[in-house]
C-alpha positions as CSV (number, residue, x, y, z in Angstrom):
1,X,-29.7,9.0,-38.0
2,X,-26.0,9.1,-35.8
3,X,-24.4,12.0,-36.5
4,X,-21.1,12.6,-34.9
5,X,-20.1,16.6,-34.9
6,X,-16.4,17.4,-34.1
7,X,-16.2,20.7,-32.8
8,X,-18.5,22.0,-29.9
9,X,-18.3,26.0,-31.3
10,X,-20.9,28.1,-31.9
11,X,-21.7,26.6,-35.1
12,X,-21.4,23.2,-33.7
13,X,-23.3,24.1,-30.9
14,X,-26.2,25.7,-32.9
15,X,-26.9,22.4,-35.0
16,X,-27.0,19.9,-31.9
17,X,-29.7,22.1,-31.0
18,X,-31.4,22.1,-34.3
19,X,-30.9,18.0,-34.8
20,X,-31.6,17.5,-31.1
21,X,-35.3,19.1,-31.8
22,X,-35.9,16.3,-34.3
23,X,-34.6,12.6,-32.5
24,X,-31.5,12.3,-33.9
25,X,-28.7,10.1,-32.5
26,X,-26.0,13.0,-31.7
27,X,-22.6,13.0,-30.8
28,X,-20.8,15.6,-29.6
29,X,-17.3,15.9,-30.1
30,X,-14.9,18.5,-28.5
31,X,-11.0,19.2,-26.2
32,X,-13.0,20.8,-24.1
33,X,-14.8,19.6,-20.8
34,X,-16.1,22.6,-20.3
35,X,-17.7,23.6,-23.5
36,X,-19.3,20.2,-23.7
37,X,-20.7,20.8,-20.7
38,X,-22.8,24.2,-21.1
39,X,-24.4,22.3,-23.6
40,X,-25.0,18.9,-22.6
41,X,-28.1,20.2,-20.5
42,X,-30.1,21.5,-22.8
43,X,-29.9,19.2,-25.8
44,X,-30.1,15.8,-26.1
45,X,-26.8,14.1,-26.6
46,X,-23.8,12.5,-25.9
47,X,-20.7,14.2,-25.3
48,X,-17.1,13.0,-26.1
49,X,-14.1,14.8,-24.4
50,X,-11.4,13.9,-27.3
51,X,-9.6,15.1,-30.1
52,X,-11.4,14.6,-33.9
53,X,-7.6,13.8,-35.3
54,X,-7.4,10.9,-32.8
55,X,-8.3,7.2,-34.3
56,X,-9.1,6.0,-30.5
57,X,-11.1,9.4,-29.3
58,X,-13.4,8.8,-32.7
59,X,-13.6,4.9,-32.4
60,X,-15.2,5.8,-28.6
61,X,-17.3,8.3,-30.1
62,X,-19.0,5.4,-32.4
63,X,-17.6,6.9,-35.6
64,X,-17.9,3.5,-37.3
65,X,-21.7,3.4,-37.0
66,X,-21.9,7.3,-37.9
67,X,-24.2,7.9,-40.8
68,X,-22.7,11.6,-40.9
69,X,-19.5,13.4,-39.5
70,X,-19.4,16.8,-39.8
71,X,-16.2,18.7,-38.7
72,X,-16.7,22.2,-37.5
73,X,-13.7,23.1,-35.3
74,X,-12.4,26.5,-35.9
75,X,-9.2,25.3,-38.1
76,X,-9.6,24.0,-41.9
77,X,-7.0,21.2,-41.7
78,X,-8.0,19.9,-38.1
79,X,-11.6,19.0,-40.1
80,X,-10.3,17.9,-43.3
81,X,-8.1,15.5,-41.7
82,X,-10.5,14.2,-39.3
83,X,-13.2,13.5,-42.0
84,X,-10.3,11.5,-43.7
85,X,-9.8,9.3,-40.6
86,X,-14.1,9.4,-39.8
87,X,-14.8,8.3,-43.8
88,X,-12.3,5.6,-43.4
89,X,-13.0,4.6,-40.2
90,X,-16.6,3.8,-41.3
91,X,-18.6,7.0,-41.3
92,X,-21.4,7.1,-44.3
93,X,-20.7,10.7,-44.9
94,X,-18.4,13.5,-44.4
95,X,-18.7,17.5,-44.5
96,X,-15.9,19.8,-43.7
97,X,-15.7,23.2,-42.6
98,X,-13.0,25.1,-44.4
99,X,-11.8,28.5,-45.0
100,X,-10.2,27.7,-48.7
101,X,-12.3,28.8,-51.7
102,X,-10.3,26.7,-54.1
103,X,-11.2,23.5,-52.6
104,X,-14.6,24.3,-53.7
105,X,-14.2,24.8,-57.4
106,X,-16.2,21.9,-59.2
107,X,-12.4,20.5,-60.5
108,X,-11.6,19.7,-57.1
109,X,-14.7,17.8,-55.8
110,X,-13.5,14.3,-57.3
111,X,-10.1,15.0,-55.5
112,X,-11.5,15.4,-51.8
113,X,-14.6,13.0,-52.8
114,X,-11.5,10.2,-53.0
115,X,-10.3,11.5,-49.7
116,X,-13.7,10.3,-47.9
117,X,-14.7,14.5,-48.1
118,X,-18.3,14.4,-49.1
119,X,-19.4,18.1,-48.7
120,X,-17.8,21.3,-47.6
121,X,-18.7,24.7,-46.5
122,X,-16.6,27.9,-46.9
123,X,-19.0,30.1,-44.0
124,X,-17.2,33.7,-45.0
125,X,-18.2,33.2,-48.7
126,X,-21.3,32.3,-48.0
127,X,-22.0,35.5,-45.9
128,X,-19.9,37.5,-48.8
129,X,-22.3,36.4,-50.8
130,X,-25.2,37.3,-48.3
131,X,-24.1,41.0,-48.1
132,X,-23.5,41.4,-52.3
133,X,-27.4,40.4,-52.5
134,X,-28.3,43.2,-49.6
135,X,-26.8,45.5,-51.7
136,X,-28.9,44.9,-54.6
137,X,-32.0,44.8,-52.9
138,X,-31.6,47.3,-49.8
139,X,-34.9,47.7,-49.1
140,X,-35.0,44.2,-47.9
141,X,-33.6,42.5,-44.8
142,X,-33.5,39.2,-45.9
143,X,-33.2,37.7,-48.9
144,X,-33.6,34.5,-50.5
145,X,-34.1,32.9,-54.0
146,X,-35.9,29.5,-54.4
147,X,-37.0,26.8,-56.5
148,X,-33.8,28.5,-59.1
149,X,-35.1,32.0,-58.7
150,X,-38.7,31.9,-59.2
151,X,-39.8,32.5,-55.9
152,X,-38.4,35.6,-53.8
153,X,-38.4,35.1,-49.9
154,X,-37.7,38.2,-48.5
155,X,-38.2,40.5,-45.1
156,X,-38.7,44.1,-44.3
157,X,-39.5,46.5,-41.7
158,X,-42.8,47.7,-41.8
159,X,-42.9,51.8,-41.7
160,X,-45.7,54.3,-40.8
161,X,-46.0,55.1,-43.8
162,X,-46.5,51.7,-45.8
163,X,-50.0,51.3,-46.9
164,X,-50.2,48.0,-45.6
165,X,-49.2,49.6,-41.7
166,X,-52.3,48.5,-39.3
167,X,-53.8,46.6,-41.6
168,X,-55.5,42.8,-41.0
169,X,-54.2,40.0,-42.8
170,X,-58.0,39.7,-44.1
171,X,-57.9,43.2,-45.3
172,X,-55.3,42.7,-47.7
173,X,-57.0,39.5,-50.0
174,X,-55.7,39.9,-53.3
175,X,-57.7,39.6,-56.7
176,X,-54.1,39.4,-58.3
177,X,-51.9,37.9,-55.7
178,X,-48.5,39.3,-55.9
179,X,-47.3,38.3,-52.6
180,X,-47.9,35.7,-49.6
181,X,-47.0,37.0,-45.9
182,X,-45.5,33.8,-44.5
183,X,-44.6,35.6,-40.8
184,X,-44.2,38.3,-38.7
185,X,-41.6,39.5,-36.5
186,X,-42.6,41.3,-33.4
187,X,-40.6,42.1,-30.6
188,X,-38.9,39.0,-29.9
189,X,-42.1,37.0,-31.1
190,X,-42.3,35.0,-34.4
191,X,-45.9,35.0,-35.5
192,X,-46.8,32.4,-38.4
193,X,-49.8,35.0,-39.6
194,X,-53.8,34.6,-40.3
195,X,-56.7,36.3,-41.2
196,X,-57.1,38.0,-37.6
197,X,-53.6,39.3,-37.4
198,X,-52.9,42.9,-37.5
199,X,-49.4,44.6,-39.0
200,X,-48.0,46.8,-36.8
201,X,-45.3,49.5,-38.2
202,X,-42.1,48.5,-36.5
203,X,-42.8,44.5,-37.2
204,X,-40.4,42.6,-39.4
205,X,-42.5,41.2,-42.3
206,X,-41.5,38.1,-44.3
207,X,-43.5,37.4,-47.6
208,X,-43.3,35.5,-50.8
209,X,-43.2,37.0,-54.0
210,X,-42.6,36.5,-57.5
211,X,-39.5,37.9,-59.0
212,X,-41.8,40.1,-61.8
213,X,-43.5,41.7,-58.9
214,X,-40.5,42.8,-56.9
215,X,-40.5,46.0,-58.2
216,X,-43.9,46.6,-56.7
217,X,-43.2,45.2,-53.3
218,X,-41.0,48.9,-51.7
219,X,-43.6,51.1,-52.4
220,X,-45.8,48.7,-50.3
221,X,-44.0,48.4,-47.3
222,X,-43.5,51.8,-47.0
223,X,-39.6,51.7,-49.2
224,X,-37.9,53.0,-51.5
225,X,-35.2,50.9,-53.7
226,X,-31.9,52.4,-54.7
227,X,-28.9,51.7,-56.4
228,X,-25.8,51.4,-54.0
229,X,-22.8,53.4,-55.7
230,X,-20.3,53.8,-52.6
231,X,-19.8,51.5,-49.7
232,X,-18.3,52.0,-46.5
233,X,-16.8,48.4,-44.8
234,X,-15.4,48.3,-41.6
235,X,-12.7,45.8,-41.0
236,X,-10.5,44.1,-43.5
237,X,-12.0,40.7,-42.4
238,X,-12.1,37.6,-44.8
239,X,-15.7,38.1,-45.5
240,X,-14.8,42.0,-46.4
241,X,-12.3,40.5,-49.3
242,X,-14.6,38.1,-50.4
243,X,-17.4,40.7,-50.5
244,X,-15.1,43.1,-52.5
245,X,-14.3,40.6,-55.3
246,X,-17.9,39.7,-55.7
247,X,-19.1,43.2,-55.9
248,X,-19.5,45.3,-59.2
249,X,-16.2,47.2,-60.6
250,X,-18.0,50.2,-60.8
251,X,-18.7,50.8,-57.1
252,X,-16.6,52.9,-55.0
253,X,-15.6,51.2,-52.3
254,X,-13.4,52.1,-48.9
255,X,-12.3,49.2,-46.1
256,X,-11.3,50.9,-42.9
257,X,-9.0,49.0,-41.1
258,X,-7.0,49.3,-38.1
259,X,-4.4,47.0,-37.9
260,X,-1.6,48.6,-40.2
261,X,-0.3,45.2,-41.2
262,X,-3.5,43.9,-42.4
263,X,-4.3,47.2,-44.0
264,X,-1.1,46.9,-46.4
265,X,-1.9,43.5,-47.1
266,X,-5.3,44.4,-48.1
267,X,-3.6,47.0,-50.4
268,X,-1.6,44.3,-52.4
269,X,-5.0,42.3,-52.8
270,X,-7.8,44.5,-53.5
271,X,-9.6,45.7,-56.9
272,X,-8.9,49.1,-58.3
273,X,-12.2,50.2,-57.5
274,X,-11.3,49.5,-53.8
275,X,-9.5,52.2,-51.4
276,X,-7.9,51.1,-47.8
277,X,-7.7,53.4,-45.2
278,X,-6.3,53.1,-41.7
279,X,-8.3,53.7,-38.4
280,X,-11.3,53.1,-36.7
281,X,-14.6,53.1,-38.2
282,X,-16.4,54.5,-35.6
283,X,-14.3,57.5,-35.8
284,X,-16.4,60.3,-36.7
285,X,-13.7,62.5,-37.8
286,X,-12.9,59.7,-39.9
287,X,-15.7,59.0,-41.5
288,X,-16.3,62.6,-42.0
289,X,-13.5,63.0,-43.9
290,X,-14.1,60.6,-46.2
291,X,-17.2,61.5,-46.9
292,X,-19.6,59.1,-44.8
293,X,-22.6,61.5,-45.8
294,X,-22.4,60.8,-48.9
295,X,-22.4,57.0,-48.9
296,X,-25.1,54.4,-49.9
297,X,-24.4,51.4,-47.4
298,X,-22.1,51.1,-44.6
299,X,-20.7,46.9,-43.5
300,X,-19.2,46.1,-40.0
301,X,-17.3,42.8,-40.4
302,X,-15.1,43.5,-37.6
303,X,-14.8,39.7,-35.4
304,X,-16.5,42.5,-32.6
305,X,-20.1,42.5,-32.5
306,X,-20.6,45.5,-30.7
307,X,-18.0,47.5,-32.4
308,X,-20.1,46.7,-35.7
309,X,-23.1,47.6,-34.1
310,X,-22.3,50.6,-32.4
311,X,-20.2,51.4,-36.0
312,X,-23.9,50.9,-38.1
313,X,-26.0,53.3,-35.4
314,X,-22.9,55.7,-35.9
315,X,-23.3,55.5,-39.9
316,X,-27.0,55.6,-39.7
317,X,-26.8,59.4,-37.9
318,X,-24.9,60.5,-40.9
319,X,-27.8,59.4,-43.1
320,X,-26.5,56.2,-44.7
321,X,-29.6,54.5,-46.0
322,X,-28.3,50.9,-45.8
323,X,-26.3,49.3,-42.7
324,X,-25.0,45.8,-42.4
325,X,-23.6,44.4,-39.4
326,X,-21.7,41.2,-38.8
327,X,-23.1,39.8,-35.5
328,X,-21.3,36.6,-34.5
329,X,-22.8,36.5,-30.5
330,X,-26.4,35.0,-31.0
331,X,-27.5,37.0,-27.8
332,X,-26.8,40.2,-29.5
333,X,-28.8,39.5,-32.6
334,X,-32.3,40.6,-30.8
335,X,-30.4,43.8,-30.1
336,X,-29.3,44.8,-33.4
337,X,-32.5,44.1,-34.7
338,X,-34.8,47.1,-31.7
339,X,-31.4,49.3,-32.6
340,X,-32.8,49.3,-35.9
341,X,-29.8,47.5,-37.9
342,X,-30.8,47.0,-41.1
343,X,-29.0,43.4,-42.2
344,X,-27.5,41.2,-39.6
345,X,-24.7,38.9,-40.8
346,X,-23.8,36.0,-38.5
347,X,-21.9,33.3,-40.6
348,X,-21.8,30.4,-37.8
349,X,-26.2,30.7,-38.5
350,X,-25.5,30.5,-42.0
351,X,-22.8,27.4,-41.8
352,X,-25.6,25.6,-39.9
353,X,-28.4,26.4,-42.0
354,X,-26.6,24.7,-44.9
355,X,-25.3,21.9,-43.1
356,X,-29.2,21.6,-41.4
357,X,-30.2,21.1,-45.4
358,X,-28.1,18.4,-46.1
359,X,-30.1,16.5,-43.0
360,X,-33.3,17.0,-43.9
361,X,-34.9,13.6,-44.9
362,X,-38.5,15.3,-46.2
363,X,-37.0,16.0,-49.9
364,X,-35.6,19.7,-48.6
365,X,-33.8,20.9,-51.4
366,X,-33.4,24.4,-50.0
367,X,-33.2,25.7,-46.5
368,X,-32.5,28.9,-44.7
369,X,-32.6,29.9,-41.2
370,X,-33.7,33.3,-40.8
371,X,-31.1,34.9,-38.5
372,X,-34.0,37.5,-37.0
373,X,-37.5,35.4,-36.9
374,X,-35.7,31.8,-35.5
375,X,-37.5,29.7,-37.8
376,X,-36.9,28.0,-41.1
377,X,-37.7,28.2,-44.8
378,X,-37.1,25.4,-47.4
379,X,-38.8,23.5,-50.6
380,X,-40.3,20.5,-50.0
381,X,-41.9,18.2,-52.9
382,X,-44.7,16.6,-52.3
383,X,-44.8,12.8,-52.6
384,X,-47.8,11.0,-54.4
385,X,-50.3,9.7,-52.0
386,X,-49.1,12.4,-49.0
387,X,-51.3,13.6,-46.7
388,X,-50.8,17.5,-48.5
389,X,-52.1,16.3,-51.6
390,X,-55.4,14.8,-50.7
391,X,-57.4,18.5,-49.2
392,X,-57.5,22.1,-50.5
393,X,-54.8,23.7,-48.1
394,X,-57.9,25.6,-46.2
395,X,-58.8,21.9,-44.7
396,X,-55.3,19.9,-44.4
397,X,-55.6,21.9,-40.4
398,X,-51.8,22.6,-40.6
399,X,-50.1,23.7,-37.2
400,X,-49.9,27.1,-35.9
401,X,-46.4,27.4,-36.5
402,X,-46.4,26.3,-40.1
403,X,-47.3,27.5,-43.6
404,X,-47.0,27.8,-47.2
405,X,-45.9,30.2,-49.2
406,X,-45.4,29.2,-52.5
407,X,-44.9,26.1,-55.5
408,X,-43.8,25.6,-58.4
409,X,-45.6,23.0,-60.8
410,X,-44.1,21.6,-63.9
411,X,-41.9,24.8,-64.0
412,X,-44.2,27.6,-63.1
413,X,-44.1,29.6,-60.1
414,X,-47.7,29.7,-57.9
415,X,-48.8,32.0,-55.2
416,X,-50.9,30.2,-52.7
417,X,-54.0,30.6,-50.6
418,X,-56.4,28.4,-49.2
419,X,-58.0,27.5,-51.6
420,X,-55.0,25.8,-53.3
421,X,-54.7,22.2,-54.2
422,X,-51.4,20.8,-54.0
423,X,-50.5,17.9,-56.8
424,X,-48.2,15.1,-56.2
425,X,-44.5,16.6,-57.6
426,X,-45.5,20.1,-56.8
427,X,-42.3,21.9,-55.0
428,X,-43.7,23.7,-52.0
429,X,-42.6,26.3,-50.3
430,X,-43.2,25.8,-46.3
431,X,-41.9,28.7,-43.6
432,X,-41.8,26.9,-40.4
433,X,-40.8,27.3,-36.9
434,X,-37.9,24.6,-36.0
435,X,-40.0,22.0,-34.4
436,X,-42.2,21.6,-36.9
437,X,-40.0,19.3,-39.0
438,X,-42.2,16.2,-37.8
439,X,-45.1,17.6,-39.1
440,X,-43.8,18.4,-42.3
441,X,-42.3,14.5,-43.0
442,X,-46.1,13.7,-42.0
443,X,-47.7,16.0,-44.1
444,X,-45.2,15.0,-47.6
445,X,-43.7,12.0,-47.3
C-alpha cells in the first residue's frame, strides 16, 4: 500500500514506524529538513521536504498513486485542506486530524465525504474518553471493550498481596475460566506469557475477561474497586473540558489552572458540578486547601509531562487512590510507569493506534496500542480455509510474541485455551507484539 503522511510530528512519526515494520510504501511529508531527518534512519521511507497545501510539493510526493493520505500536522485546517487537494489530486483515501468535535457528528460525514475527507480523528476526545473510563474502573490501568463490549481487555499492577502474586501461569488453570492472561509487563520487558512464567508483584498484568466476571477480577489482583465522587484535574487543557462534559453531574469536580485568562474562560464553559481555581497544582498549600485528602482521583493534562508527573507523585502522598497523567514525550512513559503512575494518557499513541486500525488489511476491526507494554491488541475474523482454523490452538505453533485471548462465535463471547478450536467466522481476539502482523495475515487470511 502508498501511504503518503503529511506531518512528520510525534504522531506522524510514531505510525511511519508502525507501517515501516510491515512493507509499506511510505511517504513522508513535512517543512522541515530537520525533522525528516531524525527519522529517515530508522524507518524505511521516503522523505519530502514540502508543504501538504502545495499542489506541486504533493504531486512530487506521488500523491496521485497514494492509496491513503493522512494529514497529521499540528493545525486542523492545514490537514483538511490538504486532504481536499490529495483526494482530488488522486489519492484513494483521506483521514484528517482535527481538533473540531462537530465535524464529527454523523450529520456531517456526507458533507466532508463530498470534500474527498474519508475519515477523521479528534485525538483529545479520544483521550477524554480514555480518562472517563479510568474513572469507572480505577482499579485498572488499561482498559478496553471489544467485539461491542463482550470482551474486557484490561491491565493492572500486580500487588503483594493479590493471590495470584508468585504464582506460575500453570498454577492458575481454571475449571471455570474467567479470565485469559494475554502479557506481562516487567520492567521495560513485554512478555507474551506461558505455562513456565512466573507473576511477580510489581509486573503489569494484561488479561481478558468477560464483562459478568469483572467484578471478581480486584479482589484477584490484589484491588479494590471504588466509586470516584471528587476529582482533582490539573490544567484547563482541551482534553480537561472534554473530560468534564463527559463525566457524571453528580461528581464534584475542581480544574486547577494557572493561566488567569484560561481560567475565566473555563468559568464561562464548565458544568455546575465543576469548580475553577487558579494556581499550580503541585502546590501543596493548594491542594491542601481544597481538600486534596479527601479526593478519589487526581488528572494532570498540563501540555508538560513532567509537571503532570511530578503533580500525580505529589497527589499520591496525600493518599489519592487514583492518578492519571497525560504523558505526551514517549521517553518519559517508562518513567511514569517505575514512579508508580497509575494511568498514562498520551493522545499522539492513541491518534495512531486508530489511524494504524484503519491499515490493517487482516479484517482488524478493533485495535489498540497499549501505551505501557508496546504491543497491540485487535479482533481478527478468521477466514474459511485459514491456517487458524484447521488445528486446536495448542498445535497451530503460534510465535512467541503472539496470542489469543478471546472470540466471539455467532454472538457469544469465549474464553480460550489450548485446547480451543477456532471456526471459520469466529472473531478472535489476538494480543501481539508489532511485528507480528505478518504472522497474523498468514495465520487468518
Amino acid at each position: 500500500m502508498k501511504i503518503v503522511i503529511a506531518g512528520a510530528g510525534e504522531v506522524g512519526t510514531h505510525l511511519a514506524r508502525l507501517l515501516g515494520q510491515e512493507n509499506h510504501d511510505i511517504t513522508l511529508m513535512d517543512e522541515n529538513r530537520d525533522r525528516l531527518n531524525k527519522i529517515k534512519d530508522n524507518v524505511e521511507l521516503m522523505p519530502v521536504v514540502g508543504k501538504c497545501t502545495s499542489l506541486n510539493d504533493l504531486n512530487a510526493a506521488g500523491i496521485k498513486d497514494a492509496d491513503l493520505f493522512i494529514g497529521v500536522t499540528p493545525e486542523e485546517s492545514r490537514n483538511i485542506t490538504a486532504c481536499m487537494l490529495a483526494s482530488n489530486l488522486g489519492a484513494k483515501k483521506t483521514l484528517a486530524r482535527i481538533d473540531n468535535f462537530e465535524y464529527l457528528l454523523p450529520k456531517n460525514i456526507e458533507f466532508f465525504e463530498r470534500l474527498g475527507i474519508n475519515s477523521m480523528i479528534y485525538p483529545e476526545m479520544m483521550a477524554a474518553k480514555e480518562i472517563v473510563q479510568a474513572l469507572k474502573t480505577p482499579w485498572t490501568r488499561v482498559w478496553w471493550e471489544l467485539s461491542n463490549g463482550s470482551v474486557i481487555l484490561t491491565g493492572a499492577k500486580i500487588r503483594e498481596n493479590a493471590p495470584i502474586a508468585n504464582k506460575y501461569l500453570y498454577e492458575l488453570i481454571q475449571d471455570n475460566k474467567k479470565f485469559h492472561i494475554v502479557a506481562i509487563k516487567r520492567n521495560t520487558q513485554t512478555i507474551i506469557p506461558k505455562g513456565a512464567d512466573q507473576i511477580i508483584p510489581g509486573d503489569i498484568l494484561y488479561f481478558t475477561t468477560l464483562r459478568k466476571y469483572l467484578d471478581e477480577m480486584p479482589p484477584m489482583l490484589g484491588k479494590k474497586s471504588f466509586e470516584t465522587k471528587n476529582v482533582f484535574i490539573m490544567g484547563g487543557s482541551r482534553i480537561s473540558m472534554r473530560t468534564v462534559q463527559y463525566l457524571p453531574q453528580n461528581m464534584k469536580i475542581k480544574i486547577i489552572e494557572q493561566n488567569r485568562e484560561r481560567a475565566e474562560m473555563l468559568l464561562e464553559k464548565v458544568p455546575s458540578n465543576v469548580t475553577i481555581l487558579l494556581g499550580d497544582g503541585r502546590d501543596a498549600d493548594l491542594l491542601q486547601n481544597e481538600g486534596i485528602t479527601e479526593s478519589d482521583a487526581f488528572i494532570a493534562l498540563t501540555g508538560n509531562s513532567e509537571a503532570n508527573i511530578l503533580a500525580c507523585l505529589v497527589a499520591k502522598q496525600y493518599g489519592v487512590k487514583k492518578t492519571i497523567a497525560e504523558v505526551e514525550n514517549l521517553d518519559y512513559i517508562n518513567m511514569a510507569e517505575r514512579f508508580d503512575i497509575g494511568s498514562v494518557i498520551n493522545k499522539k499513541m492513541i491518534a495512531a493506534s486508530k489511524i494504524y486500525e484503519l491499515l490493517l488489511k487482516a479484517d482488524v476491526s478493533n485495535i489498540k496500542c497499549l501505551t505501557f507494554a508496546n504491543a497491540n491488541v485487535g479482533e481478527i475474523t478468521a477466514k474459511p480455509n485459514s491456517k487458524v482454523t484447521k488445528k486446536l490452538i495448542k498445535n497451530l505453533n503460534l510465535p512467541p510474541d503472539m496470542t489469543f485471548g478471546a472470540l466471539i462465535r455467532n454472538g457469544e463471547p469465549i474464553l480460550i485455551d489450548g485446547e480451543t478450536q477456532i471456526e471459520p467466522y469466529d472473531q478472535v481476539v489476538v494480543f501481539f507484539l508489532s511485528k507480528s502482523i505478518k504472522n497474523i495475515e498468514t495465520l487468518f487470511n
